[in-house]
C-alpha positions as CSV (number, residue, x, y, z in Angstrom):
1,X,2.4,106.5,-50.4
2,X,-1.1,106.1,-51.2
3,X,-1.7,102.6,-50.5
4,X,-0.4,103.2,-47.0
5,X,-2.5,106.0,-46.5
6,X,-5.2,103.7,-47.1
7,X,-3.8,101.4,-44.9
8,X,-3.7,104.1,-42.5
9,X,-7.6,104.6,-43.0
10,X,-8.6,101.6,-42.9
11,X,-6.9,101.2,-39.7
12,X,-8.4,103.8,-38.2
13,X,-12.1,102.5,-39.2
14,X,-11.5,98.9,-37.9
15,X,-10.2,100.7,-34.7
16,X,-13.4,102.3,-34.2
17,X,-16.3,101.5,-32.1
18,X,-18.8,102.2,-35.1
19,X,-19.7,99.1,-35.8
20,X,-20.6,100.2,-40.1
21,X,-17.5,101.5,-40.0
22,X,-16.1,98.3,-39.0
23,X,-17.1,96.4,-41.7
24,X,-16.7,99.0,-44.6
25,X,-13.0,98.1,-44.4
26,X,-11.2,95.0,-46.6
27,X,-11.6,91.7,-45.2
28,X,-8.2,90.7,-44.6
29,X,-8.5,87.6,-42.3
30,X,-9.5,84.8,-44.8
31,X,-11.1,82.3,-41.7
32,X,-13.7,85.3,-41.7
33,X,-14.1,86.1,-45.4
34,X,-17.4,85.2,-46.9
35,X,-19.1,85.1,-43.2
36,X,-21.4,87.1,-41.6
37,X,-18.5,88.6,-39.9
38,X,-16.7,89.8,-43.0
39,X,-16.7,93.3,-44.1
40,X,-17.5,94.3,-47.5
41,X,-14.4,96.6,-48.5
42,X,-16.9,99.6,-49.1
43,X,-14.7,102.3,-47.1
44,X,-13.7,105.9,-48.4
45,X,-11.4,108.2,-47.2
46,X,-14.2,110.6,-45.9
47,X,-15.4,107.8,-43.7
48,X,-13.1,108.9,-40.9
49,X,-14.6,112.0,-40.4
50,X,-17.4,109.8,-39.2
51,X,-15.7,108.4,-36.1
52,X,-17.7,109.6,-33.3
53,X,-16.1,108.3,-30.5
54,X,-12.7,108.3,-28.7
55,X,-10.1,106.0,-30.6
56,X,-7.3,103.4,-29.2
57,X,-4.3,104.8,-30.9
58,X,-2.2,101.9,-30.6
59,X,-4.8,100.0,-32.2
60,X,-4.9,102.0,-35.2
61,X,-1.5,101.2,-35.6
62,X,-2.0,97.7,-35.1
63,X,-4.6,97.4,-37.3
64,X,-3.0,99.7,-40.1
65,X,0.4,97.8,-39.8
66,X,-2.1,94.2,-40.6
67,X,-3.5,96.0,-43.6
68,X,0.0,96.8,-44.8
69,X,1.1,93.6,-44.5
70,X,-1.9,92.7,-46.4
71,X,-0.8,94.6,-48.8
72,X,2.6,93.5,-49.2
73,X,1.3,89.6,-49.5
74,X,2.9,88.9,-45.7
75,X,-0.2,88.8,-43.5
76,X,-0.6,87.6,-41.2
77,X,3.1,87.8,-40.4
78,X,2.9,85.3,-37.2
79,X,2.0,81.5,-36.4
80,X,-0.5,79.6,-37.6
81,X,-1.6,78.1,-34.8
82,X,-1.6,81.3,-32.9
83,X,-4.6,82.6,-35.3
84,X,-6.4,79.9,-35.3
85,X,-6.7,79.7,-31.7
86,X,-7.7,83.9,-31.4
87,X,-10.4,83.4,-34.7
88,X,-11.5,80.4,-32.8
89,X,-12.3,82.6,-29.6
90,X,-13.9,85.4,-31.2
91,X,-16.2,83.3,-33.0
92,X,-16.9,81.2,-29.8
93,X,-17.6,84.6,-28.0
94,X,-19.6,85.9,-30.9
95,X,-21.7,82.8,-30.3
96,X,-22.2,83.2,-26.9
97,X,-23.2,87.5,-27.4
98,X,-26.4,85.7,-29.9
């Protein structure tokens, strides 16, 4: 039960607007692992209490259900192709934010 409450934390940090908070969590897509856009897996539990700002609950859940499938050695858990065409599109409008 603790891994998923990890999960569940993590989830709730990548959901935030905090942008440290953000990265703190485990880089779990591996097209953004060892760029400037991965995180550096640095989170604690006490780092939710940081969260400032209102928070998307349905992305938490998103992003805590990506962390448990991380965890089980499934994510991500959809096509290819699919990915690669989202990564490709947040790093393009990365790019363009610069």
């Amino acid at each position: 039960m603790r891994d998923i409450k990890d999960c569940m934390i993590q989830g709730f940090l990548s959901a935030s607007c905090d942008e440290k908070l953000q990265r703190k969590v485990k880089e779990i897509h591996k097209d953004f692992q060892g760029t400037e856009h991965a995180s550096d897996n640095s989170w604690r539990p006490q780092d939710v209490y940081k969260i400032k700002e209102d928070i998307d609950p349905i992305a938490v859940i998103q992003n805590a259900l990506c962390f448990v499938e991380d965890m089980m050695g499934i994510f991500p858990n959809v096509d290819k192709t699919e990915i690669n065409k989202t990564i490709k599109k947040l790093l393009d409008k990365g790019q363009e934010n610069e």
